[in-house]
Each structure stands twice: as structure tokens, then as C-alpha cells.
C-alpha positions, -999 to 999 in steps of 0.1 A, spaced: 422 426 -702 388 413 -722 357 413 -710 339 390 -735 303 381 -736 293 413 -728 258 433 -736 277 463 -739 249 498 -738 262 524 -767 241 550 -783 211 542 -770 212 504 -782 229 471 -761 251 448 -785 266 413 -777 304 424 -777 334 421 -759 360 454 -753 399 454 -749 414 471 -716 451 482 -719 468 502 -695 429 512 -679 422 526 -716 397 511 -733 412 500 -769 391 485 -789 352 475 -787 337 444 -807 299 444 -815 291 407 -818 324 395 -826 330 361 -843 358 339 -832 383 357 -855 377 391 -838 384 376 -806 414 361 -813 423 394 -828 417 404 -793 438 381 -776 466 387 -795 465 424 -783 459 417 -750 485 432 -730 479 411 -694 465 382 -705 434 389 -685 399 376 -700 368 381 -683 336 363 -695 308 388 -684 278 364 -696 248 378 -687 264 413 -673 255 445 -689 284 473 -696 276 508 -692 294 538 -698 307 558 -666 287 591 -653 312 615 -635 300 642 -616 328 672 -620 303 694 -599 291 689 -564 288 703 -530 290 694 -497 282 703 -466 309 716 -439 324 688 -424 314 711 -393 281 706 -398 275 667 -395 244 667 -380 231 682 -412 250 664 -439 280 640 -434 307 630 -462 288 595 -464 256 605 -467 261 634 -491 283 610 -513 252 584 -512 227 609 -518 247 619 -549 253 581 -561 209 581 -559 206 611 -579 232 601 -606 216 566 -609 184 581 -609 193 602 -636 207 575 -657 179 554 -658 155 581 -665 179 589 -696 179 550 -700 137 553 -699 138 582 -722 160 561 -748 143 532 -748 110 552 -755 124 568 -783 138 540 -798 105 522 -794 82 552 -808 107 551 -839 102 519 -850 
């Protein structure tokens, strides 16, 4: 699969670019690619999927190995929907605080 048209967030900056899915695995990432990158692309596409994500924004995943959660005998306190939301917030929350921090950075170092 190719998601093409992309702004695609990496270290700190977004880029125009488009990335190549195989097998789940991301393969290959093109920072504003010209016509020959993409067909380069193509060419090693394995499904002969291509999405055009104009105007969508690609961010790297956040997994949270490390969480707890209440006993599922305690419901009233903590259910396995609410806990699981609650942690979504906070790991969204802390992305775009690390997202606020970058920016700031990248702005004070100009």
C-alpha cells in the first residue's frame, strides 16, 4: 500500500511525502518525492493499494507497554472502557505537549 500526499511528522519536522506498506511493515518513506520516486513506489507495491492522504497528517504510533487497571470487580470505580479512554486522553495529551515542546524549540532555534 501507498499513502501518497502525505504531511508525514518525523523528528520534530512535517514533510510532503508519501510511505510504502508491505506486509503491515512500513518499507520505505519519501520526503517530497517527485514523480520518479513514486513510480519507484509503485513498482514495489506489493497490493496495489494507493491511498491519496491530501491534506492528512501522519504521525508516528505511541504504545503504552505499561498500564493498570482496575479490578474488573470494582466497576463502579473504574470500568475497562473508561480506564482504556482515560488512557487514550493521557497518551494524546502527552503527544501534543511533546508536539508543543517541539515546535517551540524548533521555533527558538531559528
Amino acid at each position: 500500500m501507498i499513502l501518497k500526499n502525505a504531511k508525514i511528522y518525523s523528528e520534530g519536522l512535517i514533510h510532503k511525502g508519501a510511505l510504502l506498506i508491505n506486509n503491515g511493515i512500513i518499507s520505505e518513506i519519501k520526503f517530497n518525492p517527485q514523480e520518479s520516486d513514486l513510480k519507484k513506489l509503485t513498482k514495489r507495491n506489493q497490493d496495489n493499494k494507493e491511498i491519496d492522504c491530501q491534506g492528512k497528517l501522519i504521525l508516528p504510533g505511541i504504545i503504552d507497554i505499561h498500564s493498570h487497571l482496575r479490578d474488573m470487580d470494582q466497576s463502579e470505580k473504574e470500568t475497562f472502557l473508561t480506564g482504556t479512554r482515560e488512557h487514550l486522553f493521557l497518551e494524546l495529551l502527552l503527544f501534543f505537549v511533546c508536539q508543543t515542546l517541539s515546535l517551540l524549540q524548533f521555533l527558538l532555534n531559528r
